[in-house]
DSSP file (Angstrom, degrees, kcal/mol; ACC not computed):
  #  RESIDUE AA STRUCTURE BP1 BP2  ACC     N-H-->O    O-->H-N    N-H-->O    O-->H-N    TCO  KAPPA ALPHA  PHI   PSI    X-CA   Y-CA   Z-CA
    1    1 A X     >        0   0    0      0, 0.0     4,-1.6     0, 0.0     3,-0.4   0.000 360.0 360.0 360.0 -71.4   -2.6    9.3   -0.3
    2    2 A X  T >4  +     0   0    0      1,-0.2     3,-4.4     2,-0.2     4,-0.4   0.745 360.0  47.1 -18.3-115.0   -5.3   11.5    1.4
    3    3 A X  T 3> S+     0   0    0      1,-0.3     4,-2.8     2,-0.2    -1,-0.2   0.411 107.2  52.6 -10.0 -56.4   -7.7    9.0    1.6
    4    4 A X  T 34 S+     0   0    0     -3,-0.4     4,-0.4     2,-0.2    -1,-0.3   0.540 113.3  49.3 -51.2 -23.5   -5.4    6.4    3.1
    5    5 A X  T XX S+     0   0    0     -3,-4.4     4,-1.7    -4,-1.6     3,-0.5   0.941 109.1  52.2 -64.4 -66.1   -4.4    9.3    5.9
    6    6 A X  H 3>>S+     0   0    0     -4,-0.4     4,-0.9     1,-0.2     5,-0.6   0.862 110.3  47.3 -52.8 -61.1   -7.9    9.9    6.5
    7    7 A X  H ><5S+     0   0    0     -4,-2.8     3,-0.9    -5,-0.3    -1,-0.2   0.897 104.5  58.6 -64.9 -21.3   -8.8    6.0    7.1
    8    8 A X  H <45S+     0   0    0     -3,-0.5    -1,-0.2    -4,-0.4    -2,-0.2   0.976 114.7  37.9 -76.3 -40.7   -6.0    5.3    9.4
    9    9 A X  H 3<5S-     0   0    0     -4,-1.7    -1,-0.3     1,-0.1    -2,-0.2   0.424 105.6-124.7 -87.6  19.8   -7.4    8.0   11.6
   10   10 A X  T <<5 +     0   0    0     -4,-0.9     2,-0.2    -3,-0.9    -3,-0.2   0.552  48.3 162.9  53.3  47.4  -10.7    7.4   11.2
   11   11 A X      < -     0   0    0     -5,-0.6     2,-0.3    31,-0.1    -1,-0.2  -0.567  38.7-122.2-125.1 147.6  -11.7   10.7   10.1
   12   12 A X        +     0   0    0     -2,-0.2    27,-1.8    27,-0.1     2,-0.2  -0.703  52.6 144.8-100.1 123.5  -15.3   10.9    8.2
   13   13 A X        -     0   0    0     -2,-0.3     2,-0.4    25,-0.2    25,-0.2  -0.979  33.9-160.7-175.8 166.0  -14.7   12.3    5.1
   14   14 A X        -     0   0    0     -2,-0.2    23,-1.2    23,-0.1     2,-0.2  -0.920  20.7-137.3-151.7 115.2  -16.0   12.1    1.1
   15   15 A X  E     -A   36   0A   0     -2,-0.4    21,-0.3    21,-0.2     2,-0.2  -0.751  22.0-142.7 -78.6 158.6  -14.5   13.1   -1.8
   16   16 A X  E    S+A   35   0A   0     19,-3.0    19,-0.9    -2,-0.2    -2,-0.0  -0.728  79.5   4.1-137.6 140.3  -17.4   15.2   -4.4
   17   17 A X  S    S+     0   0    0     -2,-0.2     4,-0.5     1,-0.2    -1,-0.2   0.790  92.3 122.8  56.8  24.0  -17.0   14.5   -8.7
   18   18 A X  S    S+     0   0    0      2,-0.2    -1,-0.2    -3,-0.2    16,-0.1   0.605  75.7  41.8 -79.6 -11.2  -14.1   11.9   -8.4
   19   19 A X  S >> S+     0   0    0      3,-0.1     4,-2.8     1,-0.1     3,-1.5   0.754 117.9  47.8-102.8 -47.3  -15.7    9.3  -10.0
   20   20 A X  H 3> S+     0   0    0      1,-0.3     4,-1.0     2,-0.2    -2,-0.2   0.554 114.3  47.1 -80.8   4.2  -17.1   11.8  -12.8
   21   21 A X  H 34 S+     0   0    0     -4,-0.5    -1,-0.3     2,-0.1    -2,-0.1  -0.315 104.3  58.0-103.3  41.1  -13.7   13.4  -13.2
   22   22 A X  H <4 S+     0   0    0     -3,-1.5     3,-0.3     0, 0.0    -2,-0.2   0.214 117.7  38.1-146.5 -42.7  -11.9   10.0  -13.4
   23   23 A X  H  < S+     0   0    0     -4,-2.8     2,-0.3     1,-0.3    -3,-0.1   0.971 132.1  27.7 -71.4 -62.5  -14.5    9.3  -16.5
   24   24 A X  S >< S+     0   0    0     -4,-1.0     3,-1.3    -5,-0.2    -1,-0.3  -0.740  71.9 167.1 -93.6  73.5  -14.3   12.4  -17.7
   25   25 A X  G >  S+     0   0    0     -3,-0.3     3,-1.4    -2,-0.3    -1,-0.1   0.786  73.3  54.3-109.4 -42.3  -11.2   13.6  -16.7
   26   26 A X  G 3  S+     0   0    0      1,-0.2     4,-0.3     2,-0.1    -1,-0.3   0.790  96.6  76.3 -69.1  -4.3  -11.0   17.3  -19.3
   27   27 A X  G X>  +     0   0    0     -3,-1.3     3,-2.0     1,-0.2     4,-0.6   0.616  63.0 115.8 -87.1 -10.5  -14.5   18.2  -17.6
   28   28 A X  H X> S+     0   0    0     -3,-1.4     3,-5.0     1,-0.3     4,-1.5   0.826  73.6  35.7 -21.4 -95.6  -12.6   19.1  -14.6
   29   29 A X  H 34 S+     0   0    0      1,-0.3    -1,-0.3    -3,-0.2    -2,-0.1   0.668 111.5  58.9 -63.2  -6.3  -13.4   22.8  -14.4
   30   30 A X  H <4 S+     0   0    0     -3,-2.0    -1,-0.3    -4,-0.3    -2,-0.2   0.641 111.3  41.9 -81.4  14.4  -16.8   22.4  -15.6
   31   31 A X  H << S-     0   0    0     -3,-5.0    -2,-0.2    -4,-0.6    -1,-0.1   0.555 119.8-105.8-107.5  -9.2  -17.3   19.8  -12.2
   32   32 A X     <  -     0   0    0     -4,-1.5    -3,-0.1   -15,-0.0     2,-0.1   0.557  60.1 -88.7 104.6 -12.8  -15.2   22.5   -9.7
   33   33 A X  S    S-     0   0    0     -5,-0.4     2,-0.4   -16,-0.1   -17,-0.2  -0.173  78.6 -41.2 114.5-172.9  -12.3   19.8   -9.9
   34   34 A X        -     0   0    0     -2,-0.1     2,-0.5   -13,-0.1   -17,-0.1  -0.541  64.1-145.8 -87.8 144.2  -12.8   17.0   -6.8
   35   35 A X  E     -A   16   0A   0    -19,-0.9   -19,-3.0    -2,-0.4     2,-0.3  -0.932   5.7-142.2-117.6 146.8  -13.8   18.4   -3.5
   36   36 A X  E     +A   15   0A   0     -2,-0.5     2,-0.4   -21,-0.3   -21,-0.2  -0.633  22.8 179.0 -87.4 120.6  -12.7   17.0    0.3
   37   37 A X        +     0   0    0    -23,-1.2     2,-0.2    -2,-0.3   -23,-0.1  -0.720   7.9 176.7-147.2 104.6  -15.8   17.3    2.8
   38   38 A X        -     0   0    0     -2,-0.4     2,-0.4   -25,-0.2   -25,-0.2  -0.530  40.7 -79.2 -88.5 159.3  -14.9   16.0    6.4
   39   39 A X    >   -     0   0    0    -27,-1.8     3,-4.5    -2,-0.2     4,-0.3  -0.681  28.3-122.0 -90.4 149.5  -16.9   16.1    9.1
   40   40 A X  G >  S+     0   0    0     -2,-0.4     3,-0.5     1,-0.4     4,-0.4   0.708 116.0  54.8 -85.8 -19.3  -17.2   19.1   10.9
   41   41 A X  G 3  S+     0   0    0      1,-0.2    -1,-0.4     2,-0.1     4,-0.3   0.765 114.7  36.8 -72.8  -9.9  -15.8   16.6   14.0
   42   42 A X  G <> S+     0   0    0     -3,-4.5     4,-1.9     1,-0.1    -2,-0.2   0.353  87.3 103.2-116.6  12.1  -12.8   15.5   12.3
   43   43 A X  H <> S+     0   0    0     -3,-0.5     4,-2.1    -4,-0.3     5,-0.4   0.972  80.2  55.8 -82.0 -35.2  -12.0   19.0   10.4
   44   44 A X  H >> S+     0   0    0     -4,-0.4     4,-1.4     1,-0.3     3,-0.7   0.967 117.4  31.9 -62.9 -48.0   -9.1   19.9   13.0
   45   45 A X  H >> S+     0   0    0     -4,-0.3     4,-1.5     1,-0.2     3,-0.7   0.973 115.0  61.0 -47.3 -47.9   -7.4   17.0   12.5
   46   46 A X  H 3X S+     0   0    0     -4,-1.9     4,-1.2     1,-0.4    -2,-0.2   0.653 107.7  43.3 -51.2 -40.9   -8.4   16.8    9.2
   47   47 A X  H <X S+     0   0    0     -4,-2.1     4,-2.4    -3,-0.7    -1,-0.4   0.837 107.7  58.3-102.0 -28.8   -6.8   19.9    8.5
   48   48 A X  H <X S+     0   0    0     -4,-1.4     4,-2.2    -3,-0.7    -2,-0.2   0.887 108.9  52.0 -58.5 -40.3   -3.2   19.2   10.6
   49   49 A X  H  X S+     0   0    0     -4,-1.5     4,-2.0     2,-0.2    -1,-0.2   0.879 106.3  47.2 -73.0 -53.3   -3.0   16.2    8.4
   50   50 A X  H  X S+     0   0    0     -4,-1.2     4,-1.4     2,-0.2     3,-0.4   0.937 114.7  54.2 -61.9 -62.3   -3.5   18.6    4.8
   51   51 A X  H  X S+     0   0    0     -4,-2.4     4,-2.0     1,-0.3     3,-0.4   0.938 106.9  46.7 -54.3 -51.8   -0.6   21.1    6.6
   52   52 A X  H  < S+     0   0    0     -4,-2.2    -1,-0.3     1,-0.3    -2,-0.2   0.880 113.5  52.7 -82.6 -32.5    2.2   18.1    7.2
   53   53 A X  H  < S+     0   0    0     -4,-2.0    -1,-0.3    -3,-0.4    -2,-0.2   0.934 107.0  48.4 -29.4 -60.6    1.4   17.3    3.7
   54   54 A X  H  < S+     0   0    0     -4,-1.4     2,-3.3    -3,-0.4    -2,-0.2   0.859  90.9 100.0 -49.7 -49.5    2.0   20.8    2.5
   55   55 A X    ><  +     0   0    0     -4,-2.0     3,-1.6    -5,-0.2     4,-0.3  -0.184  47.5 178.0 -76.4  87.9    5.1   20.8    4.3
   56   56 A X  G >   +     0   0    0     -2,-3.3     3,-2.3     1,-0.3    -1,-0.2   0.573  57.9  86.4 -46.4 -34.1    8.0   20.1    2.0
   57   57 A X  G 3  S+     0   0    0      1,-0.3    -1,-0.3     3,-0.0    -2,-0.1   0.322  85.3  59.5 -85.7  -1.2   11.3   20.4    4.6
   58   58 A X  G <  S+     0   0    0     -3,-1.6     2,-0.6     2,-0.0    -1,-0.3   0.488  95.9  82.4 -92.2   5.5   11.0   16.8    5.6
   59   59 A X    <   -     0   0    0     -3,-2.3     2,-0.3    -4,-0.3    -3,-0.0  -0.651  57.7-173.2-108.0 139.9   11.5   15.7    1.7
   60   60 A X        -     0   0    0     -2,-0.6     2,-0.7     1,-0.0    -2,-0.0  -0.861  32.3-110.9-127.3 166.4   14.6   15.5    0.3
   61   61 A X              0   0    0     -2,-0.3    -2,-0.0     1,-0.1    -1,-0.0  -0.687 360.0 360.0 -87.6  92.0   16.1   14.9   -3.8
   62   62 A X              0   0    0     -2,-0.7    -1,-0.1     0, 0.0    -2,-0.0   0.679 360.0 360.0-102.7 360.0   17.7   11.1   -3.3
């Protein structure tokens, strides 16, 4: 879902370990779990995008 947010606004960005925690999926805490790194132009959006995620009060129980 991230990622698909990210492309539509054309925001420079990598996820870290997704591939090796997708293989290895219990190795999680030894990798740090997957890490987000935008570019340091795109982190204000970047981060507006991560809030309205976060934000729960437009979802409702249908």
């Amino acid at each position: 879902m991230l990622r698909h947010l990210f492309e539509q606004q054309e925001i420079r960005h990598g996820f870290l370990h997704e591939t090796m925690i997708g293989v290895l999926p219990f190795h999680s805490n030894a990798f740090g779990g997957i890490r987000l790194q935008v570019h340091e132009e795109d982190i204000e959006i970047a981060q507006e995008i991560i809030n309205q995620l976060n934000d729960t009060s437009n979802l409702h129980i249908v």
